[in-house]
SEKOLVEX-809066 format. One record per residue (C-alpha): residue in three letters; x, y, z. Coordinates in steps of 0.2 Angstrom, whole numbers, plus 2048, in hexadecimal, padded with zeros to 3 digits. Layout:
BEGIN
+-----+------+-------+-----+
: res : east : north :  up :
+-----+------+-------+-----+
: ALA :    X :     Y :   Z :
...
+-----+------+-------+-----+
END
This chain:
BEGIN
+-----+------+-------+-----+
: res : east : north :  up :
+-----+------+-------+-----+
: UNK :  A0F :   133 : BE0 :
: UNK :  A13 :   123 : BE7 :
: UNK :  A1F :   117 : BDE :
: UNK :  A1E :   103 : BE0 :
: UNK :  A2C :   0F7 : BDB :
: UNK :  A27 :   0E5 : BD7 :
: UNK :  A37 :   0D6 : BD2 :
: UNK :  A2F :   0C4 : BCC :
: UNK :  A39 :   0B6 : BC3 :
: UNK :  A2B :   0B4 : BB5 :
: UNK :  A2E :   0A0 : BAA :
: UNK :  A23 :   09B : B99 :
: UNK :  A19 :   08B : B99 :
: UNK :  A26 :   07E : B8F :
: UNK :  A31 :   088 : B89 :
: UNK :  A43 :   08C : B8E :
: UNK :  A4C :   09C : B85 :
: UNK :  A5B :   098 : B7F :
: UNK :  A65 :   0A0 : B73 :
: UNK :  A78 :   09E : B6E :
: UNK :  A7D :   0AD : B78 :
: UNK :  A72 :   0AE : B88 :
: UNK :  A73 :   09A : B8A :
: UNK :  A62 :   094 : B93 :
: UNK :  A57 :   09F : B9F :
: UNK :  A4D :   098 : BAA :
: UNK :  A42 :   0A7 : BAB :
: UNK :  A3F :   0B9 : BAC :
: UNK :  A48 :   0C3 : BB9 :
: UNK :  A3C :   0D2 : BB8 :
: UNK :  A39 :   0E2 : BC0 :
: UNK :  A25 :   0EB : BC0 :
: UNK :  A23 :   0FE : BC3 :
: UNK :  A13 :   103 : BC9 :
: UNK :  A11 :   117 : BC9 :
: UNK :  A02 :   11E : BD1 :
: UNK :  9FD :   130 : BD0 :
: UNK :  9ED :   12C : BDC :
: UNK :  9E3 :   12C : BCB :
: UNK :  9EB :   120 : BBE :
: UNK :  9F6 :   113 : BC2 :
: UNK :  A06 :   111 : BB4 :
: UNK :  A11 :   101 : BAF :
: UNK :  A22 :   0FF : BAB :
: UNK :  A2D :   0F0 : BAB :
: UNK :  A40 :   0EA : BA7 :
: UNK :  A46 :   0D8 : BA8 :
: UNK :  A55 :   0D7 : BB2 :
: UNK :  A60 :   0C6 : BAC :
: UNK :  A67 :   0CD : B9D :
: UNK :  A79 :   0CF : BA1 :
: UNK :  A7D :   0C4 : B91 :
: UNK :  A74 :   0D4 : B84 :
: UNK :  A7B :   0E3 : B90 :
: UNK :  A88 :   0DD : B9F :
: UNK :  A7E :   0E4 : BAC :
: UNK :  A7A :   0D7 : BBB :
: UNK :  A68 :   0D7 : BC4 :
: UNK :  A6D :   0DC : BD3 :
: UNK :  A75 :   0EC : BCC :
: UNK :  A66 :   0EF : BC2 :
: UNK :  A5A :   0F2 : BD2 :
: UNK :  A65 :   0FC : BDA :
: UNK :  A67 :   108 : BCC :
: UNK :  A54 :   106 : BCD :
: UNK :  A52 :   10A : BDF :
: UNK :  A5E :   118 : BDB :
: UNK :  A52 :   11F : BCE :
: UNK :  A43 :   120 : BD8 :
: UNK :  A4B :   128 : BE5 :
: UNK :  A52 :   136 : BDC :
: UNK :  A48 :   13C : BCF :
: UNK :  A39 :   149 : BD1 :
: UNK :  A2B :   13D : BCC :
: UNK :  A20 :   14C : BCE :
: UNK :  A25 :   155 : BBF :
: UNK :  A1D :   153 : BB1 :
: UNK :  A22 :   144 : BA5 :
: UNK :  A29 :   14B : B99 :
: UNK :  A35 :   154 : BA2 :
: UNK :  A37 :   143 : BAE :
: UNK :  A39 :   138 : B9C :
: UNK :  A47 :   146 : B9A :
: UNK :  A4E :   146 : BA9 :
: UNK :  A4F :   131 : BA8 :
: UNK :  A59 :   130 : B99 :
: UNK :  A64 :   13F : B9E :
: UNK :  A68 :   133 : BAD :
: UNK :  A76 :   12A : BA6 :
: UNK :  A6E :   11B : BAF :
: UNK :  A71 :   10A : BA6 :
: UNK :  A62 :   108 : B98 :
: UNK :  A59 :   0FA : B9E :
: UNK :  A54 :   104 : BAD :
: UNK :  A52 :   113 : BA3 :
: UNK :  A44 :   107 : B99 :
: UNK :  A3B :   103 : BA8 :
: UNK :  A38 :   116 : BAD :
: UNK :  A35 :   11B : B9C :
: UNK :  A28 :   10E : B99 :
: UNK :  A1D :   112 : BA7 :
: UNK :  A22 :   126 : BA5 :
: UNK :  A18 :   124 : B95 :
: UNK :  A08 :   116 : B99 :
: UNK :  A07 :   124 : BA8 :
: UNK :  A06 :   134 : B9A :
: UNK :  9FB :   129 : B8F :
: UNK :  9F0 :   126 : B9E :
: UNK :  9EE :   138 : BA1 :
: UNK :  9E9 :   13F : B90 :
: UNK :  9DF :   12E : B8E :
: UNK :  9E8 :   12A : B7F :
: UNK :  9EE :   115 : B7A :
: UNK :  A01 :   117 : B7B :
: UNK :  A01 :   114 : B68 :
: UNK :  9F6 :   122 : B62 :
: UNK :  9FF :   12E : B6F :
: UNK :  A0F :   128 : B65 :
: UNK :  A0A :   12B : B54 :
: UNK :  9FE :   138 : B55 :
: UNK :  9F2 :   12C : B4B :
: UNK :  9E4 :   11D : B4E :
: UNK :  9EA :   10E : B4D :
: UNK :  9E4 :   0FA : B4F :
: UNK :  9EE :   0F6 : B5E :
: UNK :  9F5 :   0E7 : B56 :
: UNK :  A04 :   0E0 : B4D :
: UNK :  A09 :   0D3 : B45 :
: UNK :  A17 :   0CB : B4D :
: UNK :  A23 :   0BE : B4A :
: UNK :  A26 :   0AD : B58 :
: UNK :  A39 :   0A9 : B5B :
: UNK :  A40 :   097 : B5C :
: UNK :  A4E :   094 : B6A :
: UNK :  A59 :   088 : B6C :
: UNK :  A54 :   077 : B6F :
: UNK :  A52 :   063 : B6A :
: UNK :  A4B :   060 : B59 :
: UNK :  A39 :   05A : B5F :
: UNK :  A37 :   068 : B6A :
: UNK :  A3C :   074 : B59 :
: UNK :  A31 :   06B : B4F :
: UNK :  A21 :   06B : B5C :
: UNK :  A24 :   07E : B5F :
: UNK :  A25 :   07F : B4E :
: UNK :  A14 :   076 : B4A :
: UNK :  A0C :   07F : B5A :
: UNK :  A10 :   092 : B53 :
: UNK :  A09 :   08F : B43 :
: UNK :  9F9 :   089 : B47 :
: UNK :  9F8 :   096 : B52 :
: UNK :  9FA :   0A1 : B44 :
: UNK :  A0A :   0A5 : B47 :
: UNK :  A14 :   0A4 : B35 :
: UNK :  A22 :   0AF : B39 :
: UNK :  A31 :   0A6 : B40 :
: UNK :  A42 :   0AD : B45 :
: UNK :  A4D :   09B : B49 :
: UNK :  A5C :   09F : B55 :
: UNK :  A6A :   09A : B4F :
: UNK :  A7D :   099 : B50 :
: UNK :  A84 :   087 : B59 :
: UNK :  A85 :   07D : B49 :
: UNK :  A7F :   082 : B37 :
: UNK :  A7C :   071 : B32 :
: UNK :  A70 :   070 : B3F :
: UNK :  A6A :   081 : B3C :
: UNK :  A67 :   07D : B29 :
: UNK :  A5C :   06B : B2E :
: UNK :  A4F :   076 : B38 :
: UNK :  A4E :   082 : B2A :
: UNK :  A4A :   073 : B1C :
: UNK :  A3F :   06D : B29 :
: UNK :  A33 :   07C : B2A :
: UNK :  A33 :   07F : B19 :
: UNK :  A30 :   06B : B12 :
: UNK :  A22 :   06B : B1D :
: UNK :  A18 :   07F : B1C :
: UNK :  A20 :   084 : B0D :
: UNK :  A22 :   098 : B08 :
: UNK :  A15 :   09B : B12 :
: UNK :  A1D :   0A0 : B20 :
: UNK :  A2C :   0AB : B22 :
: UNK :  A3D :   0A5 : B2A :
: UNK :  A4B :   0B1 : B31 :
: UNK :  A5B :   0AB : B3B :
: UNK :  A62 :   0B2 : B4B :
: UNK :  A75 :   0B1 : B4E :
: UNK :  A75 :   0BA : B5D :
: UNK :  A87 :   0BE : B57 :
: UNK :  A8E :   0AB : B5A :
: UNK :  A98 :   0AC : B4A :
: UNK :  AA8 :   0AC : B46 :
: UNK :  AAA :   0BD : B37 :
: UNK :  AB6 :   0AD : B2E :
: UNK :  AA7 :   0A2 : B30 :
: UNK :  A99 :   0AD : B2D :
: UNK :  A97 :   0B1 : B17 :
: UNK :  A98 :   09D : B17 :
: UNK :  A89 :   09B : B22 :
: UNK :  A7F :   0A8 : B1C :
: UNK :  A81 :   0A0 : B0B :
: UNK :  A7B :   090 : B13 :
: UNK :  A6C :   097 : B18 :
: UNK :  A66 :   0A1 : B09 :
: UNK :  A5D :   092 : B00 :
: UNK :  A51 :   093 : B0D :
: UNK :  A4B :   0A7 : B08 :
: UNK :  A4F :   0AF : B1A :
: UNK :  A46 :   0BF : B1D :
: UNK :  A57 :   0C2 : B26 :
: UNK :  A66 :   0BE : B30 :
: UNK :  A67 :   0C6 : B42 :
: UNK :  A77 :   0CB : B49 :
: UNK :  A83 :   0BE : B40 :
: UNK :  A93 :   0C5 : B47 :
: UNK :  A95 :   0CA : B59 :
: UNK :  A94 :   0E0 : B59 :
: UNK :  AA3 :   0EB : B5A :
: UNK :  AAB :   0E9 : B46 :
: UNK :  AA0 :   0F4 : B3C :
: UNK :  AAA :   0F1 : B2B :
: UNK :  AA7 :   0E0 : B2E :
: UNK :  A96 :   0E0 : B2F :
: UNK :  A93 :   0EC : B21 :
: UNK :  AA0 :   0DF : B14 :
: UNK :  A96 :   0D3 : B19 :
: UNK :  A84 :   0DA : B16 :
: UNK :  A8D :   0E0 : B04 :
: UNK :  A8E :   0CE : B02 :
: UNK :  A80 :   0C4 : B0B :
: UNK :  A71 :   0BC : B02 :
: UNK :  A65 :   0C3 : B0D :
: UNK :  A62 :   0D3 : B18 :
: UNK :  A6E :   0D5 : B29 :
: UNK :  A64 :   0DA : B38 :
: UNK :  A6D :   0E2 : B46 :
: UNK :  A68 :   0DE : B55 :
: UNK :  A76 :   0DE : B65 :
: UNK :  A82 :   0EB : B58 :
: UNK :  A73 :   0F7 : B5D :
: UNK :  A74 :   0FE : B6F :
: UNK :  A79 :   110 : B6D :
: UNK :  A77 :   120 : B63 :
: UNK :  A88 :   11F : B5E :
: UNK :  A82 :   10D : B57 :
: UNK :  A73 :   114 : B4B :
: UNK :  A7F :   122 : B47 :
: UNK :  A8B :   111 : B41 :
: UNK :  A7D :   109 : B38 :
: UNK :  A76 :   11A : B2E :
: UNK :  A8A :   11D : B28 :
: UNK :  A88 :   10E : B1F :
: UNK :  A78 :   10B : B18 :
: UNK :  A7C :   10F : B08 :
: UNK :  A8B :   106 : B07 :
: UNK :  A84 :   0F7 : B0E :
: UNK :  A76 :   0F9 : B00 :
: UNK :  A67 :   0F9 : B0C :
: UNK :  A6C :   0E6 : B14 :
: UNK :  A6E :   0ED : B23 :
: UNK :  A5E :   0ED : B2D :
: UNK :  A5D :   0F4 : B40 :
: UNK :  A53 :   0E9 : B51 :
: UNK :  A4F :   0F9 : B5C :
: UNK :  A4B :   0F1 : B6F :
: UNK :  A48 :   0FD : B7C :
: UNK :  A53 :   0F3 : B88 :
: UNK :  A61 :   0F8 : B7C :
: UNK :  A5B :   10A : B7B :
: UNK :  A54 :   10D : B8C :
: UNK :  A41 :   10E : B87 :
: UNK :  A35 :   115 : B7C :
: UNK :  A3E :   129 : B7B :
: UNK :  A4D :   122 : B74 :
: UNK :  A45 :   113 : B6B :
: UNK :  A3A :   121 : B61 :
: UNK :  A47 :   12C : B5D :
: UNK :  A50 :   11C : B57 :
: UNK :  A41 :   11A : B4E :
: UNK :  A42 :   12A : B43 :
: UNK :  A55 :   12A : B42 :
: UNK :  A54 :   11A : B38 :
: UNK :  A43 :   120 : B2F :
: UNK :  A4C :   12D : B26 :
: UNK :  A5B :   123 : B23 :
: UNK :  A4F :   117 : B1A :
: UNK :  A56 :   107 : B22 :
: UNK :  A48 :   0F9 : B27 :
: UNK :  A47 :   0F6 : B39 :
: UNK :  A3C :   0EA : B45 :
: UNK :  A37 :   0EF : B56 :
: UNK :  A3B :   0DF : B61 :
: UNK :  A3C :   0DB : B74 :
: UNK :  A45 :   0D0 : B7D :
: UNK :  A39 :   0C1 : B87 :
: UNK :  A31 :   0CB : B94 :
: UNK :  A21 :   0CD : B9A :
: UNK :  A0F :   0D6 : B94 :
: UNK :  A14 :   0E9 : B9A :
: UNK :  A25 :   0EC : B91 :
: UNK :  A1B :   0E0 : B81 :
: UNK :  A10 :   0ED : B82 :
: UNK :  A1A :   0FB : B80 :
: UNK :  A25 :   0F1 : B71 :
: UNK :  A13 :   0EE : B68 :
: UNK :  A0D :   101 : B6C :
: UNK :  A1E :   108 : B65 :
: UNK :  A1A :   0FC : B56 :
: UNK :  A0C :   0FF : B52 :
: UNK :  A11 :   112 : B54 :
: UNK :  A1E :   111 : B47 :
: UNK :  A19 :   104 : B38 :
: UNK :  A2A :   0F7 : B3B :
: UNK :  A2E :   0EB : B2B :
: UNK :  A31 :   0DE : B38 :
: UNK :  A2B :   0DD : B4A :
: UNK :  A2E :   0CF : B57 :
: UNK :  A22 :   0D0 : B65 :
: UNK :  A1F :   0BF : B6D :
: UNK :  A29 :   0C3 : B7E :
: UNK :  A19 :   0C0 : B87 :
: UNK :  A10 :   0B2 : B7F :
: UNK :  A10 :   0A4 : B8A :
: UNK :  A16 :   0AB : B9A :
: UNK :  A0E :   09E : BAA :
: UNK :  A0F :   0AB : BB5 :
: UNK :  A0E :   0C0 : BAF :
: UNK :  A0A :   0CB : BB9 :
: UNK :  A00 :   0D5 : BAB :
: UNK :  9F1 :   0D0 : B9F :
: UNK :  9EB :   0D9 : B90 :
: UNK :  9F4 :   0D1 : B82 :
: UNK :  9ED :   0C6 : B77 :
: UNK :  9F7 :   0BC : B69 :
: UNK :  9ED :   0B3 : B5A :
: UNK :  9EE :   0B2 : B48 :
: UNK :  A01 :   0B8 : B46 :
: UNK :  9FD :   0C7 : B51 :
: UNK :  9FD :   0CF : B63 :
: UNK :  9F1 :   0DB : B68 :
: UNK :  9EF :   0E4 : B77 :
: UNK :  9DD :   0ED : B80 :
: UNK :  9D8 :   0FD : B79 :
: UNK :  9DA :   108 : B87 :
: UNK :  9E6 :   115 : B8E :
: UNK :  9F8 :   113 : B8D :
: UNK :  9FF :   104 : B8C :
: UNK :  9EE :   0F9 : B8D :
: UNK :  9F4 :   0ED : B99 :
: UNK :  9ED :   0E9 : BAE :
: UNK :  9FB :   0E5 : BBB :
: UNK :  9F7 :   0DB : BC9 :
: UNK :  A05 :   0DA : BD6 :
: UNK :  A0B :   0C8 : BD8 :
: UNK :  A15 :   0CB : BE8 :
: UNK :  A19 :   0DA : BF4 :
: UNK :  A23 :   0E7 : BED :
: UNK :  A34 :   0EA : BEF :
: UNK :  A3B :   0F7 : BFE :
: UNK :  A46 :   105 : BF8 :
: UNK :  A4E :   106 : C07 :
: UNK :  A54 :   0F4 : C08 :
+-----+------+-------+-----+
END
């Protein structure tokens, strides 16, 4: 079994992602796993620069990396590795990257798309997905605007949270020019203020929101569910979502918060596609909506987002982290008509062709 390790800072053609909590990135710091067992060769991958959603600094990340491929028996069969991995108590975004690969690797072997090995059923390997709106001057709002829909794109989460008046004018804007034809959420990231928040939201209800994402930074439970009792539209939890103990929150109050509280499941957040499906369940029988999401990364974790999604049915999915990357790494995905799509073939369905050399454990 040989292990390859690959880091590349990976940047999107005109486009700059920018929300109120991360503050511009100028591009992907992202980690490729190659696993070869001499007769399939598996993916996984992990962006790195994310110290803004988790606290954990790049540099920590690899080593916790290097650690991982050091110590575990990547002999064993995966299931018992996938086990093994999330037993670890290694930080999740490194857990992600194992698990993915762990699993395009088993999918590979039993000659099975991810998707179908996940549900047990046939599937299209496709979903529709929504296209999210940073940050950024009016005219580049409005072009980005006018570029996803005539791509098809009509499913537009608009990031949020600096000033509401602002926030509000890009909200009229879409809807004086498409309409109720395409469907509008809003991402806080948690920018605001719990004194600040019922007022906003009621500002943005005359533009019929799908939902509101993470209005109030995570941590006060009671405030989020008093404010879901009240808000005009559903509450999605995105950064209030990171551990067991949080779905755990989220089911407890469900009923109180009358079904206005919807969970984002990403499997940087959960440490991969094991905890992401158990999630998955948790919130299934619970009846609380949820949406499989990503953060911007590249084609091999978008991959394992669209798999797990197309797995599992989300009422909400948001998908685009790969569309319009310069430089990735992967192919395989495809975006048209409001929808990705990846190959039909095993496991995850993507090709990875190494852009540089890979990285030496022992350095």
């Amino acid at each position: 079994m040989e292990l390859r390790l690959y880091r590349n800072n990976l940047c999107y053609a005109g486009l700059t992602v920018h929300t109120s909590s991360s503050g511009p990135i100028g591009g992907l710091d992202t980690l490729h796993l190659v696993i070869d067992d001499g007769f399939h060769q598996a993916f996984g991958e992990v962006r790195i620069n994310c110290a803004y959603l988790n606290g954990y600094e790049p540099e920590y990340l690899l080593e916790r990396v290097r650690w991982g491929m050091r110590a575990f028996d990547w002999e064993a069969p995966t299931d018992e590795l996938r086990a093994s991995v999330q037993a670890s108590g290694l930080p999740a975004p490194v857990r992600m990257l194992f698990d993915i690969a762990l699993w395009d690797l088993h999918a590979k072997r039993v000659g099975l798309p991810l998707a179908h090995l996940l549900s047990g059923e046939t599937h299209e390997l496709s979903y529709p997905t929504n296209q999210t709106l940073f940050l950024s001057t009016d005219a580049a709002f409005d072009d980005q605007v006018a570029n996803y829909v005539s791509r098809g794109f009509r499913d537009l989460k608009l990031r949020v949270g600096q000033d509401i008046e602002d926030d509000c004018a890009r909200h009229a804007r879409i809807r004086a020019v498409y309409g109720a034809d395409v469907k509008l959420a809003a991402d806080a990231n948690g920018a605001w203020a719990l004194a600040d928040a019922q007022l906003r939201l009621a500002a943005l209800a005359p533009f019929d929101l799908a939902y509101v994402e993470q209005p109030i930074a995570p941590g006060d439970w009671d405030a989020l569910t008093r404010l879901a009792m009240s808000a005009p539209m559903p509450l999605m939890l995105d950064e209030s979502l990171a551990t067991p103990a949080d779905l755990n929150a989220l089911i407890a109050r469900c009923d109180t918060a009358s079904g206005k509280l919807q969970g984002h499941l990403k499997l940087i957040k959960l440490g991969g596609l094991t905890p992401a499906l158990a999630a998955v369940r948790q919130l299934q029988a619970a009846k609380i909506p949820f949406m499989i999401g990503q953060m911007n990364e590249s084609a091999v974790a978008t991959s394992a987002a669209l798999h797990l999604a197309v797995a599992v049915r989300p009422l909400h999915a948001e998908l685009y982290g790969a569309d319009g990357l310069l430089d990735d790494p992967a192919e395989g995905l495809t975006y048209s008509g409001g929808r990705v799509a990846v190959r039909h073939a095993p496991g995850l369905g993507v090709d990875f062709r190494a852009p540089s050399a890979p990285i030496c454990l022992g350095e």
